[in-house]
C-alpha positions, 0 to 999 in steps of 0.5 A: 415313189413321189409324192408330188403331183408336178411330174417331169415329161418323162416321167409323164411319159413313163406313166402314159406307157404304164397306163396302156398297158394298164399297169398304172396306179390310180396317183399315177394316172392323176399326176399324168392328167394335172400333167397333161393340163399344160404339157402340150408336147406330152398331150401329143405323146398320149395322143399318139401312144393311145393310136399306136395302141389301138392300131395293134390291138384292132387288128393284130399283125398276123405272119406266115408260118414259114415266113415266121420260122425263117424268121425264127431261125435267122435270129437264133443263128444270129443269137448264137454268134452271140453267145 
């Protein structure tokens, strides 16, 4: 890992996606934020990153259980094609 506290953008981004899921180190999560200070396009990523999280978190997205397994089975036919 770097040393340097100016990171590139994907870097920034790769770390404000380790940081939802709180996988972060606390000189990571400096770095993004001395990023964040001028990178408006990264601001706008965490900001929307931050709302895609809460969304799935809040309310899980839920399926029916046969619809679930159809699922299940396309894909495992689909994987065996595959294999």
């Amino acid at each position: 890992m770097s040393n340097k506290i100016i990171i590139p953008c994907d870097e920034a981004n790769h770390v404000c996606d380790k940081t939802q899921y709180k996988e972060a180190t606390l000189w990571e999560k400096i770095k993004l934020n001395i990023h964040l200070i001028y990178c408006n396009m990264c601001r706008k990523y965490t900001k929307r990153n931050a709302r895609l999280t809460k969304i799935v978190t809040k309310d899980p997205v839920s399926m029916d259980p046969s619809a679930k397994e159809s699922l299940k089975s396309a894909f495992e036919q689909e994987l065996a094609k595959h294999q």
